[in-house]
N, C-alpha and C positions, 0 to 999 in steps of 0.2 A: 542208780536211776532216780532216788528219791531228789539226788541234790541237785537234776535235771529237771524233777518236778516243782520244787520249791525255786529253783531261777528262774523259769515259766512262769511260776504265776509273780513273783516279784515282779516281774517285766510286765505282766498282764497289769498288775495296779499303777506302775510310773506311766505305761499307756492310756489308760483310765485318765488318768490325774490330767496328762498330756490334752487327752480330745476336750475333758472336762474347761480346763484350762483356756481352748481354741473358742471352744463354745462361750463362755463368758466373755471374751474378748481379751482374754487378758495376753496369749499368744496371738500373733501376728504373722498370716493372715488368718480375720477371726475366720468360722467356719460360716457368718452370713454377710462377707463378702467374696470368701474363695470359690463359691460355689460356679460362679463366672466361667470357672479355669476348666469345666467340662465343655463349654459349646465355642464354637467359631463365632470371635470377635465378644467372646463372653454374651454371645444371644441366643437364645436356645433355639428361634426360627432359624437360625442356620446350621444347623445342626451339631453334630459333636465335632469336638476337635480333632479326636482322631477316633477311631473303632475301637467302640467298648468304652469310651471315655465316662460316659454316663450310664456304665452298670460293669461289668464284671474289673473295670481297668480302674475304678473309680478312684479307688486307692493314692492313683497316679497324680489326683489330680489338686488333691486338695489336701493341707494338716490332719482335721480333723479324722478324714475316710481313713489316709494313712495309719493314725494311732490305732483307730477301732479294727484295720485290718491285720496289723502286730498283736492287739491283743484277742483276737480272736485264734490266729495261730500260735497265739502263748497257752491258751488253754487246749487247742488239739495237741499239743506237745504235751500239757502239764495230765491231761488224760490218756494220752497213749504210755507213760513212762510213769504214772502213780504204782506204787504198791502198795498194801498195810505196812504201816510201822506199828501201830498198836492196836488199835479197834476201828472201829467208822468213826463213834463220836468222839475221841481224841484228836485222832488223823483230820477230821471235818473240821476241828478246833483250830489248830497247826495250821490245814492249808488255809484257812475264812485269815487266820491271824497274818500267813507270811502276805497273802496278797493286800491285805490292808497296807503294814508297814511300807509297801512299796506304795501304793496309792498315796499315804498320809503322809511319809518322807516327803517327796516330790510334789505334792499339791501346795506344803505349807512353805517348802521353801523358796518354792519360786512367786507364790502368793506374795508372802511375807518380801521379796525382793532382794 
């Protein structure tokens, strides 16, 4: 179960890095253009696109919501499936470390180009 934990959160930080990423503009579409892609004809007087597009389906709609909506079920994963390997503050150690490497892989290398 722990190597389910520790792929969890690795996933949790390349999603991080991913929204991070949309947000800067550096992915395409940034996240303050895609915001559009919740309402009909991208205007928010017309309402959504489709039901739930601008709140529970948001995910659907846009990069940004997408990453933040994987890594937030990367961490109900990476806490339904933790157990102690050694104590808190080792194991705390371990998991702060695996989900960095995953964030700071993936942010520098697509950064970097």
């Amino acid at each position: 179960m722990i190597v389910l934990t520790l792929f969890s959160l690795i996933i949790c930080g390349v999603m991080k890095a991913l929204a991070d990423l949309t947000e800067e503009g550096v992915l395409v579409p940034s996240k303050h253009d895609s915001w559009r892609n919740k309402w009909k004809d991208g205007n928010k007087a017309n309402g959504e696109e489709f039901p739930f597009s601008s709140t529970a389906l948001v995910f659907l709609t846009d990069n940004w919501h997408f990453f933040n909506g994987i890594r937030s079920l990367g961490y109900i994963i990476a806490i339904l499936t933790y157990r102690e390997l050694f104590n808190a503050p080792v194991d705390g150690i371990l998991l702060f470390g695996t989900y960095s490497l995953g964030f700071n892989v993936t942010y520098e290398f697509i950064k970097r180009g």
